[in-house]
Backbone as a printed PyTorch tensor [residue, N CA C, xyz], in Angstrom:
tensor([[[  0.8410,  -1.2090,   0.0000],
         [  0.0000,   0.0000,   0.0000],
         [  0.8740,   1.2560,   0.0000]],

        [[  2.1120,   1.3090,   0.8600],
         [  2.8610,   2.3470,   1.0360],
         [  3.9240,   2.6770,  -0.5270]],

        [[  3.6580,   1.2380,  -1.1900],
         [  4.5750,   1.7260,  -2.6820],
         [  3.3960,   2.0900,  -3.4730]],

        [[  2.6990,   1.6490,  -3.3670],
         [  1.3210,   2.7280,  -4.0780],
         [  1.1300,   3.9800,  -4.0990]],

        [[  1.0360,   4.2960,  -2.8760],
         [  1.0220,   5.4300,  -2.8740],
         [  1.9770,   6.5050,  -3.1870]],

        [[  3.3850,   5.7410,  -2.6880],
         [  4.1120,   6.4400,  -3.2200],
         [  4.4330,   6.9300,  -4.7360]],

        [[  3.8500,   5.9100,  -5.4730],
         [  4.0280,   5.7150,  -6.5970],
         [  3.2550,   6.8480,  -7.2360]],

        [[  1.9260,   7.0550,  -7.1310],
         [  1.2450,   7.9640,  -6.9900],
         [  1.5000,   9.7060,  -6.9920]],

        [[  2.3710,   9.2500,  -5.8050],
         [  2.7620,  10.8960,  -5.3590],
         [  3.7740,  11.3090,  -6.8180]],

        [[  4.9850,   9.8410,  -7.3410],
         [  5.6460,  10.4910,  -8.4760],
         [  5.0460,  10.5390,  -9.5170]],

        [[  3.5720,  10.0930,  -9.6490],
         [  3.7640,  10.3070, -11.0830],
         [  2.8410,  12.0420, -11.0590]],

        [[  2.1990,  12.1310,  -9.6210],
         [  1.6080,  13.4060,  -9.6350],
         [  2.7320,  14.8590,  -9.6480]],

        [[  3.8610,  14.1210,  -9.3380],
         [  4.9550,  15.4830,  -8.8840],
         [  5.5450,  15.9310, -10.5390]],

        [[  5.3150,  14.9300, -11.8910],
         [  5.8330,  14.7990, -13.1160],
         [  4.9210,  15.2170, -13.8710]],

        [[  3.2340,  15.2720, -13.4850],
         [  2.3470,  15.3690, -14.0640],
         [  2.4530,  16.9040, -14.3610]],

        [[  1.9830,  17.5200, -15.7030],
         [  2.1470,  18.7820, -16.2770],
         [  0.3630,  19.3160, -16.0220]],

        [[  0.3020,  20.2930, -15.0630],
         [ -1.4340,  20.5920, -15.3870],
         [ -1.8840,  21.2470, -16.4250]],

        [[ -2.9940,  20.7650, -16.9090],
         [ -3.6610,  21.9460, -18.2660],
         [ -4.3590,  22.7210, -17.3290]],

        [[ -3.6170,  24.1720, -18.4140],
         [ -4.0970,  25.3620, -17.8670],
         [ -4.4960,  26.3320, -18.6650]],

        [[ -5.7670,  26.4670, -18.4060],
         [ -6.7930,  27.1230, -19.9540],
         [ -5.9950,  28.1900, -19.6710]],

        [[ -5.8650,  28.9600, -21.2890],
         [ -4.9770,  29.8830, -21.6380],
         [ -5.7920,  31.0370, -22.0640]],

        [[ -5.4550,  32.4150, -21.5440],
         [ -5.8640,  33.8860, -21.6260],
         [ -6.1560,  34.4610, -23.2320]],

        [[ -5.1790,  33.8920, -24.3380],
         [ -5.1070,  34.3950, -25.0880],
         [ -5.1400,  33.2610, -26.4960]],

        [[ -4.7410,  32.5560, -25.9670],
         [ -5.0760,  30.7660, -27.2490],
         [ -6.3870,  30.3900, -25.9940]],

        [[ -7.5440,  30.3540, -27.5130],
         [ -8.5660,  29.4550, -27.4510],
         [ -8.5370,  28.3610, -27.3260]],

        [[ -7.3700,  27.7590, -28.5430],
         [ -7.7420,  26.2580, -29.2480],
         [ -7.0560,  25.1600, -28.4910]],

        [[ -5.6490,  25.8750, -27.7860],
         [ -4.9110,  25.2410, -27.1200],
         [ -4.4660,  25.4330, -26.0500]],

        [[ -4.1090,  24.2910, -25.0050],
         [ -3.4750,  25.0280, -23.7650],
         [ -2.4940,  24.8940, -22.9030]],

        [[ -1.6960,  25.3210, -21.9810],
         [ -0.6820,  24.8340, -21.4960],
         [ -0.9630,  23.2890, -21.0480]],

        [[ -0.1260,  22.5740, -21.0140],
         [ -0.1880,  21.0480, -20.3120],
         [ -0.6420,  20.0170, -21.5170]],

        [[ -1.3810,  20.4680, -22.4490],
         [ -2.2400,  19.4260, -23.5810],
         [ -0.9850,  19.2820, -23.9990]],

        [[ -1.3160,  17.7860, -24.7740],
         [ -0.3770,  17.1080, -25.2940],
         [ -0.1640,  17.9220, -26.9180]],

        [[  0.5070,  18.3450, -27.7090],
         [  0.9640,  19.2880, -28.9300],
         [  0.6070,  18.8540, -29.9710]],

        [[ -0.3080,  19.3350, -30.7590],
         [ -1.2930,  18.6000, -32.2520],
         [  0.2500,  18.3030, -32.7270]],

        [[ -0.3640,  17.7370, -33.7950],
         [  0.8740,  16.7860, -34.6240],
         [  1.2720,  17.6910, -35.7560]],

        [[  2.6920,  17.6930, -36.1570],
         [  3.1650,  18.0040, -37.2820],
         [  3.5250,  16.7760, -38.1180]],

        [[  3.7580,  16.8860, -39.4730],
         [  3.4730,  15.5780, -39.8170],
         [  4.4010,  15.5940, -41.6610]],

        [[  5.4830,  15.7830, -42.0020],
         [  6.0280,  15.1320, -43.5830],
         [  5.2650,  16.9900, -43.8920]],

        [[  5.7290,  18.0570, -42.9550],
         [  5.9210,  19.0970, -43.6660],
         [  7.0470,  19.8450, -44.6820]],

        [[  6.9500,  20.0540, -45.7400],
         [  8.1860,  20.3660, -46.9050],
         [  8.6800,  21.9060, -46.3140]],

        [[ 10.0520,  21.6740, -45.8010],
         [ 11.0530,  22.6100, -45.2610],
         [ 12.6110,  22.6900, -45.6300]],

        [[ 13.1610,  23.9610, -45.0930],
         [ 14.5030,  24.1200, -45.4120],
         [ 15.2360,  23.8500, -44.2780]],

        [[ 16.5760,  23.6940, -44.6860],
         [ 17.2000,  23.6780, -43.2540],
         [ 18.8110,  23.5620, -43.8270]],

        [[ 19.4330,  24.4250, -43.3850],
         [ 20.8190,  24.2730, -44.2060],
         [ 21.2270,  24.4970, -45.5350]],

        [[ 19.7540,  25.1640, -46.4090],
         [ 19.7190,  25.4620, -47.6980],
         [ 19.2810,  24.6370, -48.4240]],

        [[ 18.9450,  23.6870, -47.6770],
         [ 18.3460,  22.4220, -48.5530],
         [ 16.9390,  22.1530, -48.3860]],

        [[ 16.7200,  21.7350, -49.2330],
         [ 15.1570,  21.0940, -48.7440],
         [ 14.9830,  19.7320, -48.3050]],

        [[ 14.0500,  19.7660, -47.2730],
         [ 13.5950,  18.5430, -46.6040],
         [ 12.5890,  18.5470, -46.1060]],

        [[ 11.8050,  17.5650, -45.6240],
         [ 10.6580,  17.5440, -44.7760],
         [ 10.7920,  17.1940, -43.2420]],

        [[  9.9200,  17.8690, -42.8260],
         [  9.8670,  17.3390, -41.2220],
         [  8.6120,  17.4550, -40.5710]],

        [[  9.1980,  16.4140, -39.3670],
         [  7.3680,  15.6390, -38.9950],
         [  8.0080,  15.9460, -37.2990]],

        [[  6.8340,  16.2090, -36.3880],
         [  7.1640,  16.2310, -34.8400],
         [  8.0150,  14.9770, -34.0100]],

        [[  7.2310,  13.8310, -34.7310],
         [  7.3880,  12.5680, -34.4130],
         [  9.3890,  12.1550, -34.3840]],

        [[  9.6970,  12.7470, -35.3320],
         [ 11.0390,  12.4860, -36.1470],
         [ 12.2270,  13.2160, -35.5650]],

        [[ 11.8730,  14.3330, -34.7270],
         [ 12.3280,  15.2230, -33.9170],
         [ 13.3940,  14.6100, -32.7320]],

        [[ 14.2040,  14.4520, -32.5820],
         [ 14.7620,  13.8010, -31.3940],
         [ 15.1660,  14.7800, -30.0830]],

        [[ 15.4160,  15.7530, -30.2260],
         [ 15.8560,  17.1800, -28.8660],
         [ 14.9570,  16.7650, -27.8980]],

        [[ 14.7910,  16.6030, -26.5410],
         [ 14.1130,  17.2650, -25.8230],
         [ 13.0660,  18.5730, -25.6360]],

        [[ 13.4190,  19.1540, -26.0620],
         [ 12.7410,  20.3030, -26.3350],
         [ 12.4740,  20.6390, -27.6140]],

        [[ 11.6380,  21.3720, -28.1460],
         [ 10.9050,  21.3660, -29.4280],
         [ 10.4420,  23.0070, -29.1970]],

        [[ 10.7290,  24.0430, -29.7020],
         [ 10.0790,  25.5840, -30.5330],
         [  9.4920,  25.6190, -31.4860]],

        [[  8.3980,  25.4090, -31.4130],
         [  7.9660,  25.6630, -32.8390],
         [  7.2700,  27.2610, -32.6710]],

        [[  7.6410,  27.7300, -33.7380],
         [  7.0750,  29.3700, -33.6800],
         [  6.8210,  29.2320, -35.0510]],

        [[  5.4920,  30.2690, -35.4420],
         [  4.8540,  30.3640, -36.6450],
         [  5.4230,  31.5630, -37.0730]],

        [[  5.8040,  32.1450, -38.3670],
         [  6.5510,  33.0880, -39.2660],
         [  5.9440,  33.4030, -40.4220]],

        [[  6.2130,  34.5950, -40.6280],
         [  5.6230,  34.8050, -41.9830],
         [  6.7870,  35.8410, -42.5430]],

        [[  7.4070,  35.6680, -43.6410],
         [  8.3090,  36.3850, -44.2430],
         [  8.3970,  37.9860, -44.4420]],

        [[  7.2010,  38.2030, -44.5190],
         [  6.3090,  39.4650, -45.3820],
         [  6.1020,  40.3240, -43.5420]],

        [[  6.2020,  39.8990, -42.7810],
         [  5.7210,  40.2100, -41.7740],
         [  6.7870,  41.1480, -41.2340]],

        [[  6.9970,  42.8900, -40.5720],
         [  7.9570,  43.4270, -39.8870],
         [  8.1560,  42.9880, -38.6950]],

        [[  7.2880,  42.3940, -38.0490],
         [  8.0390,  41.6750, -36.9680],
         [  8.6190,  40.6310, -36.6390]],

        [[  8.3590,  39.9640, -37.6880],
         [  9.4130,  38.7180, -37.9170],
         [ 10.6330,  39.4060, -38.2950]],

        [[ 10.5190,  40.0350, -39.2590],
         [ 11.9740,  40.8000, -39.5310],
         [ 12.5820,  41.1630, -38.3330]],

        [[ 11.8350,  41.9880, -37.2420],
         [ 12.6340,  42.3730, -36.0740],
         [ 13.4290,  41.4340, -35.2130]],

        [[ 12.8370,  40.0590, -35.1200],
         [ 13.0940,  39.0610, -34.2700],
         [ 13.7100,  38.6070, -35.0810]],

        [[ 14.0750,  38.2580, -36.2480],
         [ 14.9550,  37.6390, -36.9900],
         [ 16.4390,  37.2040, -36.2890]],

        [[ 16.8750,  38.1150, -35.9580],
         [ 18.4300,  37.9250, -35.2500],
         [ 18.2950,  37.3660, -34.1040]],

        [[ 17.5670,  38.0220, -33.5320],
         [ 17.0710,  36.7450, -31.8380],
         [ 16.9760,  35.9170, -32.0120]],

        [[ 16.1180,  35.6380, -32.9670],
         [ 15.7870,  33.5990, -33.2440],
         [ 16.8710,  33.2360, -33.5830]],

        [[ 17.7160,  33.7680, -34.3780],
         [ 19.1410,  33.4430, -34.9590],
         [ 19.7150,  32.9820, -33.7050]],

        [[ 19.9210,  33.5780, -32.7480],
         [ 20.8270,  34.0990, -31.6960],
         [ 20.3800,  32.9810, -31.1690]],

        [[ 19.1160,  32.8580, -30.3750],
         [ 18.8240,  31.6760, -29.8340],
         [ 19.1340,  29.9980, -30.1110]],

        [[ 18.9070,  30.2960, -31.4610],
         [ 18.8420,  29.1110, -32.1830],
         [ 20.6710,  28.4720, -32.1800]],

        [[ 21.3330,  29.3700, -31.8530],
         [ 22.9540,  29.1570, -32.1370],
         [ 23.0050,  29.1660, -30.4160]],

        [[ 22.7250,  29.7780, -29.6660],
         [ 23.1030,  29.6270, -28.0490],
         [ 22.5580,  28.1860, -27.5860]],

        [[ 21.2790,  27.4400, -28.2370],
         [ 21.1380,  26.4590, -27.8570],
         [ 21.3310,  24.8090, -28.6740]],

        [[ 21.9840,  25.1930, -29.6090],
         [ 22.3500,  24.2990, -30.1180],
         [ 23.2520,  23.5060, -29.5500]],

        [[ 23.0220,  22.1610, -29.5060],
         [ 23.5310,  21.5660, -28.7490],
         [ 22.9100,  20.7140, -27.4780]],

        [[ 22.0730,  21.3070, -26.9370],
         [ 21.4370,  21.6300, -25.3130],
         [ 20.1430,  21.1180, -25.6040]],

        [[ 19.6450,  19.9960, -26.5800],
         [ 18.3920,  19.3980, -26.8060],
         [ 17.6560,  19.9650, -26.6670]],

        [[ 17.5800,  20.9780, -27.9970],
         [ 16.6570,  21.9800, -27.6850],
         [ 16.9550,  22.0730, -29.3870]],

        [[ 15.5360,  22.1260, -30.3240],
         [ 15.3940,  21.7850, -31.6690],
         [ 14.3190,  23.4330, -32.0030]],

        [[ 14.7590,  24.2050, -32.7400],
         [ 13.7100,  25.0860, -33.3450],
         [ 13.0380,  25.0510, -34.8650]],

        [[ 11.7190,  24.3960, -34.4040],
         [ 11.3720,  24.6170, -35.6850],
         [  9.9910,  26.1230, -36.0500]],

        [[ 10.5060,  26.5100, -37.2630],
         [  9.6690,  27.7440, -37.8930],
         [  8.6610,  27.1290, -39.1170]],

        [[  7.7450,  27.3860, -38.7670],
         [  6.5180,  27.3800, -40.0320],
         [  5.6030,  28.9170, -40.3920]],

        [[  5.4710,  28.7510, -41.4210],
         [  4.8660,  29.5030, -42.3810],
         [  3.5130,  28.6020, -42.6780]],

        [[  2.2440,  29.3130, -42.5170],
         [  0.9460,  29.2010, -43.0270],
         [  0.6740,  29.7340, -44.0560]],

        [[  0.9170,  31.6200, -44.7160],
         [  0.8890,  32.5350, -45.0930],
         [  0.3710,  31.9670, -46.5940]],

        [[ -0.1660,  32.4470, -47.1580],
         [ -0.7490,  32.3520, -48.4220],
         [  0.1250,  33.2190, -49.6630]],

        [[  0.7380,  34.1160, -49.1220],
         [  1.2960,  34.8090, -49.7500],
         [  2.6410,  34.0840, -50.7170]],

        [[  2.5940,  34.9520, -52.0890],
         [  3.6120,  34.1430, -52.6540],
         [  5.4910,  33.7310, -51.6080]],

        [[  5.5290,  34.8190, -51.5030],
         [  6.7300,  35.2530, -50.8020],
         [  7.0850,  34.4980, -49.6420]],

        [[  5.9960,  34.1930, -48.9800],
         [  5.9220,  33.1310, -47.5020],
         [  5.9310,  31.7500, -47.9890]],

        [[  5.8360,  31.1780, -49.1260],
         [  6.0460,  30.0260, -49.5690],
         [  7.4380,  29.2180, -49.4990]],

        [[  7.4800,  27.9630, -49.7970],
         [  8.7640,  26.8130, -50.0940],
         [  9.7090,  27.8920, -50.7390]],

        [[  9.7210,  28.2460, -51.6320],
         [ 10.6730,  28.9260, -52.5730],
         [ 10.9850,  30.8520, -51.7100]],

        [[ 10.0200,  31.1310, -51.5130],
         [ 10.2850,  32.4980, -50.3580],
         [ 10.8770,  31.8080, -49.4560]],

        [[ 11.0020,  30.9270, -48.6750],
         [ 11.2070,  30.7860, -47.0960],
         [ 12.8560,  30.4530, -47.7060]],

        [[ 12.8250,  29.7770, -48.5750],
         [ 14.4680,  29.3420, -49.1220],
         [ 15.1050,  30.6180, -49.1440]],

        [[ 14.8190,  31.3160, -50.4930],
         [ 15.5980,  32.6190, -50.5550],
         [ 15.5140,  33.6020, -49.3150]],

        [[ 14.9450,  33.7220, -48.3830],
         [ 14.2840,  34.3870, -46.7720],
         [ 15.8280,  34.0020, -45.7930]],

        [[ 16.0310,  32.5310, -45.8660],
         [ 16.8180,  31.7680, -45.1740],
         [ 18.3470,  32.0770, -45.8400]],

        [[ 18.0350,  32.1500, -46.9510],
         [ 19.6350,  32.3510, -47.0380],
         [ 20.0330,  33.6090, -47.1620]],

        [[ 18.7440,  34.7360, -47.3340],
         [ 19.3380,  36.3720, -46.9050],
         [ 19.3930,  36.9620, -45.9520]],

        [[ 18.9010,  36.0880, -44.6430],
         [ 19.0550,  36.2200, -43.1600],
         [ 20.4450,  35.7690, -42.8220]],

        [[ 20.6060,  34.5980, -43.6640],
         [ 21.5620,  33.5440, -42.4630],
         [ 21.0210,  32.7460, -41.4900]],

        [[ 19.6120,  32.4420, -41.6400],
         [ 18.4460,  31.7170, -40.7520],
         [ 19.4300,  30.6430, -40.3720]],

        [[ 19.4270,  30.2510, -39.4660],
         [ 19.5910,  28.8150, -38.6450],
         [ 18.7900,  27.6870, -37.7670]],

        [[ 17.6020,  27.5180, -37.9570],
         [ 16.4790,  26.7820, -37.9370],
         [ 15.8940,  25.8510, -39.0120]],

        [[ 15.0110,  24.8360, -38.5860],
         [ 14.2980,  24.6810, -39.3360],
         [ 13.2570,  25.6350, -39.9720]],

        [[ 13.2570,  25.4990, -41.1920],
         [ 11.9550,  26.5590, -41.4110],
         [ 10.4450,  25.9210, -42.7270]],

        [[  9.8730,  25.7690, -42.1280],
         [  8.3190,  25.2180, -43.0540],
         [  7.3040,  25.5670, -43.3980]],

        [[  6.6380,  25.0360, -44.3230],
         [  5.6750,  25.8340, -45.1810],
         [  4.2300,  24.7840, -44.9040]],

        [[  3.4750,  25.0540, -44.3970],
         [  2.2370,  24.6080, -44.5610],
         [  0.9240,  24.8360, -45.1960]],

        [[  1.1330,  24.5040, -46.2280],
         [ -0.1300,  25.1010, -47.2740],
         [ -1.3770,  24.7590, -47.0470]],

        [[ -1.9100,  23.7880, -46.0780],
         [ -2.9560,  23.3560, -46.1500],
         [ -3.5450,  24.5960, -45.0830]],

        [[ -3.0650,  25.3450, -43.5880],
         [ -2.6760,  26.2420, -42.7030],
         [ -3.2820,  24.9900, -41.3790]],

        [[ -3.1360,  23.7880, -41.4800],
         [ -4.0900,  23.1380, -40.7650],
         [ -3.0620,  22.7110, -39.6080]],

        [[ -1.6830,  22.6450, -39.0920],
         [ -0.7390,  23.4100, -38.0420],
         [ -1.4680,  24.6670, -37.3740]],

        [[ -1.1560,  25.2120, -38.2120],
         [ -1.4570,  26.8910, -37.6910],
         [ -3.1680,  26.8940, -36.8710]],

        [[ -4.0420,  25.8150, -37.1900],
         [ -5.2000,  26.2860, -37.1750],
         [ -5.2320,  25.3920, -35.6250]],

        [[ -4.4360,  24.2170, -35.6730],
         [ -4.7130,  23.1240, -34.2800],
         [ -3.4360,  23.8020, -33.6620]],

        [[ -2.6790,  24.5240, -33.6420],
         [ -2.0250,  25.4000, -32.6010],
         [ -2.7950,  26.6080, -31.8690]],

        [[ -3.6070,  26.8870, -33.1010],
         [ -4.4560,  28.4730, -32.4930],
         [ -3.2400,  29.6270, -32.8400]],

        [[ -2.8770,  29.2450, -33.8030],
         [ -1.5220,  30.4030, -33.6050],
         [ -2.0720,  31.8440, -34.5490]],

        [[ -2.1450,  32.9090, -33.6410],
         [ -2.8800,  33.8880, -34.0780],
         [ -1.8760,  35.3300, -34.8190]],

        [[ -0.5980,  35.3440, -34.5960],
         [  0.1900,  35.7360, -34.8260],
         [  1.0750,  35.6410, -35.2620]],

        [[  2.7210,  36.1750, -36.2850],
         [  4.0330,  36.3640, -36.8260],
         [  4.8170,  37.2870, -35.9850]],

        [[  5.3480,  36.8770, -34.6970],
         [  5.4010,  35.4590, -34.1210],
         [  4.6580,  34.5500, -33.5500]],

        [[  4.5540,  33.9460, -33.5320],
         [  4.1040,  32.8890, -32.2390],
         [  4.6180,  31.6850, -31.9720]],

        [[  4.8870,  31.5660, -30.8020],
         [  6.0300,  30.5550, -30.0810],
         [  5.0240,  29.5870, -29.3050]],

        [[  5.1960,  28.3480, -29.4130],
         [  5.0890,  27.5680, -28.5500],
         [  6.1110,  26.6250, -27.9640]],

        [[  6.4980,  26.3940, -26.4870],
         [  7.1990,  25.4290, -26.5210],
         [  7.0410,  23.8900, -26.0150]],

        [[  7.5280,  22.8440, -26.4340],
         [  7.1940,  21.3420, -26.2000],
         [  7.8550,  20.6770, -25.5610]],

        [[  7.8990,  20.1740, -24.6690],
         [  8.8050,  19.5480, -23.6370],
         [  8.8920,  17.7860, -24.6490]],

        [[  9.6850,  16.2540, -23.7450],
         [ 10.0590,  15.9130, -24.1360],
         [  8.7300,  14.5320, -24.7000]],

        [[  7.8110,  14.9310, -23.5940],
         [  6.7560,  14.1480, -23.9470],
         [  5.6920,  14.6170, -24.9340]],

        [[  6.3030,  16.1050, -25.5260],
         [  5.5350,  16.5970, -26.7290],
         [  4.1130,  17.4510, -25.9900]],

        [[  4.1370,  17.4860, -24.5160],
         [  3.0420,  18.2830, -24.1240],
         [  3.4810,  20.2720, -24.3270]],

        [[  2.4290,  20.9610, -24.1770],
         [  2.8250,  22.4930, -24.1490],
         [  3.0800,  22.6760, -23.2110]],

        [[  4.2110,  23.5520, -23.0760],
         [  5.0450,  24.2230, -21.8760],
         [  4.4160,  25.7310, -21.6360]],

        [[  4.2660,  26.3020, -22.9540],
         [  5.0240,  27.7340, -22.8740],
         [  4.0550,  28.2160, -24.6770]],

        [[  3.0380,  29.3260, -24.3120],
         [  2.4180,  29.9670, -25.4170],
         [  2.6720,  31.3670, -25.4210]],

        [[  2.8390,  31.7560, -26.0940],
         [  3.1730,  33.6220, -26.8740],
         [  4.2970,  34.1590, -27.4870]],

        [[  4.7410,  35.1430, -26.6000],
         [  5.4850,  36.0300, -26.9530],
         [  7.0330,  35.6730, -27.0790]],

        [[  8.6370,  36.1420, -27.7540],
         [  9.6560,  35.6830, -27.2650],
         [  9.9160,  36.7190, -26.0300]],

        [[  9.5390,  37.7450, -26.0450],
         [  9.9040,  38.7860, -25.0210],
         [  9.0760,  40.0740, -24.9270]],

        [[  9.2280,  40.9840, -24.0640],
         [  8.6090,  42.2050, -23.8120],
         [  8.0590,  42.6900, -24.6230]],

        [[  9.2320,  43.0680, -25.8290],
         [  9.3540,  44.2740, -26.4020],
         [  9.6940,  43.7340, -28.1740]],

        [[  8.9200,  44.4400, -29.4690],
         [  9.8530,  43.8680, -30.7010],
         [ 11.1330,  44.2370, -31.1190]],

        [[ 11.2670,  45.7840, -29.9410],
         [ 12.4780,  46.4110, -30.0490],
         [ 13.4940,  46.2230, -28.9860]],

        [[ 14.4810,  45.1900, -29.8170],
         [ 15.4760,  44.5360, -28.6870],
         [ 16.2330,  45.4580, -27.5110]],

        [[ 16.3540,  46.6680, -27.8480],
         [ 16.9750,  47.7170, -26.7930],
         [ 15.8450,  47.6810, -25.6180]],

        [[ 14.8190,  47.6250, -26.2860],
         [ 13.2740,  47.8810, -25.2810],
         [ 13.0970,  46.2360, -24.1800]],

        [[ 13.9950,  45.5170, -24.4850],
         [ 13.6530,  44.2330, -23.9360],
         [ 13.9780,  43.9460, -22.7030]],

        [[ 12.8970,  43.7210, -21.6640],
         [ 13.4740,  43.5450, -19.8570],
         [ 12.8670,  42.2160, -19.2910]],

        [[ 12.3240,  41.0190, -20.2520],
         [ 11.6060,  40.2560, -19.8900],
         [ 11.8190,  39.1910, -21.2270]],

        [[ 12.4830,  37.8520, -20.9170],
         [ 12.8570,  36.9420, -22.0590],
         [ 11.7200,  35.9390, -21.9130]],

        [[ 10.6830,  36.1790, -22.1840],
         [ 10.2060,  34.6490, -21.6890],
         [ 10.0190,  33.3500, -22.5430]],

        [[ 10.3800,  33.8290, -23.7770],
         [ 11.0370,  32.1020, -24.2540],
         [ 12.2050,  31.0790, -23.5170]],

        [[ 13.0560,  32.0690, -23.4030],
         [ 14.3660,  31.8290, -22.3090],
         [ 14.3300,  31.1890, -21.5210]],

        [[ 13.6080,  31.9430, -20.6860],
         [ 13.0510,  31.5810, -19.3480],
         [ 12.2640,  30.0410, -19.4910]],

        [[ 11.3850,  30.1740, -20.0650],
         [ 10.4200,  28.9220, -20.5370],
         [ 11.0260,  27.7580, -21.0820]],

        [[ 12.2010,  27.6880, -21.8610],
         [ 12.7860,  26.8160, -21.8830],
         [ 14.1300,  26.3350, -21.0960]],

        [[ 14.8430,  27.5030, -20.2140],
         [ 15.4280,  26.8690, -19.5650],
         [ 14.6370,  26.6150, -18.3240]],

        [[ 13.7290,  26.5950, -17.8530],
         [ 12.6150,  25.7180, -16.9460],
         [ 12.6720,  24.6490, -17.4920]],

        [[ 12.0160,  24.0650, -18.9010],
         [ 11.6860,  23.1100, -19.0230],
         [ 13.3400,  22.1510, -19.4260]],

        [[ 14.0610,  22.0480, -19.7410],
         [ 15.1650,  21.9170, -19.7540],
         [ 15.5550,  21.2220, -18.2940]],

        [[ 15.6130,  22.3310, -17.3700],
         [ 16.0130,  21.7230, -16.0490],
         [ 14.9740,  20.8500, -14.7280]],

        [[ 13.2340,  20.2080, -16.0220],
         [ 12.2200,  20.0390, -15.3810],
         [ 11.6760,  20.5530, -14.5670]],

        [[ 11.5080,  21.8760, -14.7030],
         [ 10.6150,  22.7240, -13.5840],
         [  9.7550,  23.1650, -14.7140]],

        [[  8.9110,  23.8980, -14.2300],
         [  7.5550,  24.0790, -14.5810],
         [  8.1490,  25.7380, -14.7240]],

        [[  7.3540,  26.5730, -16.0860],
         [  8.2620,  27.7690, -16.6900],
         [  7.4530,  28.9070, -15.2910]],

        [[  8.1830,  29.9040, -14.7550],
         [  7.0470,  30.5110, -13.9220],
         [  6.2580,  31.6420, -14.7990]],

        [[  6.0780,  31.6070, -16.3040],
         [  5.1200,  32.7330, -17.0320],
         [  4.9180,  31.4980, -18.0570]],

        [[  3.7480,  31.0700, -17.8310],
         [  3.3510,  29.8320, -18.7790],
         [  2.9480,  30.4650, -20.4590]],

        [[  2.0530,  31.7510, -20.4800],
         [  1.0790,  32.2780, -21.1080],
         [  1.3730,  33.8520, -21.3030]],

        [[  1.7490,  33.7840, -22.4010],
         [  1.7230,  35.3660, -22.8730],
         [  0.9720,  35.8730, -24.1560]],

        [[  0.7280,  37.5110, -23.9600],
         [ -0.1100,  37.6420, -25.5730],
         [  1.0640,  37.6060, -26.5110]],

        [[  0.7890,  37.2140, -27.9800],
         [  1.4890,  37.0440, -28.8310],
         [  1.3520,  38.2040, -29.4160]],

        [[  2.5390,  39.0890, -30.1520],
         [  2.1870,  40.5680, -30.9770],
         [  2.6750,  40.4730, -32.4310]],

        [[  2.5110,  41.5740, -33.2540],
         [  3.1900,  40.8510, -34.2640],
         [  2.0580,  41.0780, -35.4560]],

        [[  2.2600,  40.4140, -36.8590],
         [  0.9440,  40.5540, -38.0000],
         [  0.2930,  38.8860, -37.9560]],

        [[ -0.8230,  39.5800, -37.5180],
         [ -2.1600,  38.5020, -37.5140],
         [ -1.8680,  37.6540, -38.7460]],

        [[ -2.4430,  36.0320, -38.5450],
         [ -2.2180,  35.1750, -39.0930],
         [ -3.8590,  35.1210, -40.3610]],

        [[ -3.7350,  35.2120, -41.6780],
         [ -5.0290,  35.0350, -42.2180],
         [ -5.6810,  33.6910, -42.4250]],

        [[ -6.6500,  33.3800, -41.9390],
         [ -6.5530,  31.6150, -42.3000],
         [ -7.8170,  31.5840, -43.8130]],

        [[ -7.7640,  30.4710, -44.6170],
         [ -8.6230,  30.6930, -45.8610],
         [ -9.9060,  30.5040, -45.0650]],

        [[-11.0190,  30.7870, -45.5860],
         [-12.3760,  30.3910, -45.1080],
         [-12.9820,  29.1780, -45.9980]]])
């Protein structure tokens, strides 16, 4: 009876709670992360596909992008930045594109990637049906995935789009929580940025 219970107590101390979210409808902290699935992406200048499943890091970013968007442009170097500080540290970023626009496409996100110097994965989802089972309402929008693929961490990368203006990292933060298995202490932020159009 006494290993029962104990048993109990660990799997409650590991257990992630869902926690309806302020600003995502569709999704919420603690739920297990809709599926990505044989999406056509770049990565290194090349093309390839990638699926969630296939992912091996511990940790998983997926943030939604849109090329055409100025605030992706602003964050551009951060994600860069990030994406190179944690390499290494099982921690995988992937970028998708919903965008309808020519420019936000397979062939935009290529030429996008190599006039940045992008260092991520980066993907194109034409169907927008990612974008639509994330709830991702914004360019940016970050979610992060711990190792059992549940949500950690919804919104913003930080304060401010203007990096001088920035006093609050909470991607950072959110993943080095989940990283060192603690629970992030800002689960939920608004996302800012150009609204995502979905087809009707």
């Amino acid at each position: 009876m006494r290993k029962a219970v104990l048993s109990l107590v660990a799997v409650a101390a590991i257990a992630v709670p869902v926690l309806a979210g302020n600003f995502n409808k569709v999704v919420s902290v603690g739920e297990k992360a809709p599926d990505i699935s044989g999406l056509p992406a770049v990565y290194k200048g090349e093309t390839t596909s990638v699926s969630l499943k296939d992912i091996k890091e511990n940790v998983v970013v997926v943030v939604f992008l849109a090329n055409h968007c100025p605030a992706v442009g602003m964050y551009e170097d951060r994600l860069i930045e990030f994406t190179k500080d944690y390499e290494g540290k099982g921690v995988r970023v992937l970028g998708i594109s919903v965008s309808q626009q020519e420019g936000d496409k397979l062939p935009g996100i290529k030429d996008y990637m190599k006039d940045k110097g992008s260092n991520y994965i980066y993907a194109y989802d034409e169907s927008q049906a990612v974008g639509k089972a994330y709830g991702a309402s914004n360019t940016p929008h970050f979610f992060v995935l711990d190792k059992e693929r549940n949500i950690r961490y919804i919104g913003a990368m930080d304060n401010s789009p203007k990096e001088e203006k920035v006093t609050k990292h909470y991607l950072r933060d959110a993943v080095d929580a989940v990283l060192a298995g603690k629970t992030p202490e800002v689960v939920e932020t608004r996302p800012y940025g150009c609204g995502i159009s979905y087809a009707k």
